[in-house]
N, C-alpha and C positions, 0 to 999 in steps of 0.2 A: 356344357356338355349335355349333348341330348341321349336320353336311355334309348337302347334302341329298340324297336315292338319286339323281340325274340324276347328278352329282358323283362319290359313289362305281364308277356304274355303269360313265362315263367313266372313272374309273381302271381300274377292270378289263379293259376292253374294250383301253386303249392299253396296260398292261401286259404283254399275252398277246403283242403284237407286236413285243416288246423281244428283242433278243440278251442273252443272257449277256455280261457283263462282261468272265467269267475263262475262258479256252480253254483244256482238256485240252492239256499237251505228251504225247506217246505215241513213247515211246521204246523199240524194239526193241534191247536187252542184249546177249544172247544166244541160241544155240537151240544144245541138244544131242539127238541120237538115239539111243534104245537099241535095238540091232537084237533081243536075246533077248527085250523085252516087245514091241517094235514100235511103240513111243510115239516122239511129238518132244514135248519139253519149250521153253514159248519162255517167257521172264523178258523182260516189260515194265518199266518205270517210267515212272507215270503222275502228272507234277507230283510227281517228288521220292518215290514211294511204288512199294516194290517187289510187284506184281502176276505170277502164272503163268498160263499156259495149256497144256494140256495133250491134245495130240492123238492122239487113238487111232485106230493104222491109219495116222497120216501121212496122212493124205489131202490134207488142205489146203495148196496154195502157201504160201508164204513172205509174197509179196506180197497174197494174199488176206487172210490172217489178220491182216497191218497193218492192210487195210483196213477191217474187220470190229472190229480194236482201238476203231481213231479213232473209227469209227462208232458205237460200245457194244453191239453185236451179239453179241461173247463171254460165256462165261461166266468171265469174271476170279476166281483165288481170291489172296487175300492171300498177300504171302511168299514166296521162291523156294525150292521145294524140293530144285532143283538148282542148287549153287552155282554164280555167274559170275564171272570175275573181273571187278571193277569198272575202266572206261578209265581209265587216269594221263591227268592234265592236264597238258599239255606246257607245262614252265615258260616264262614271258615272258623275252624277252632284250632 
């Protein structure tokens, strides 16, 4: 049985107006600054995967650069090039 193009087209059309499923968690790590190059280093994890961004000049707030995270507006590179310490989970009592 072939779908006929009305059918198909309908799929596409109600497709395009569907959300995603699975929402980005965007979790701010860390952020360290080096004053001799004048970079802020900030280490995301996004769903479990560790992501850097790297600001030259420091320009950008803290809370911008979140916001510009969630949004996909950065230019994210894999990996954190400066280490963070990872947060301990406070044990259940």
């Amino acid at each position: 049985m072939k779908p006929t193009p009305i059918i198909v087209i309908a799929a596409i059309v109600l497709s395009a107006f569907t959300k995603p499923c699975v929402q980005e968690e965007v979790e701010l790590v860390c952020t360290k600054r080096h004053s001799t190059s004048n970079t802020c280093h900030y280490n995301f994890k996004i769903n479990g995967i560790n992501y850097r961004y790297m600001d030259i000049g420091c320009k950008g707030k803290k809370d911008e650069i979140i916001k510009k995270a969630k949004a996909g507006e950065l230019g994210l590179a894999k990996e954190w090039k400066i280490p963070c310490p990872e947060p301990k989970e406070k044990p259940a009592n």
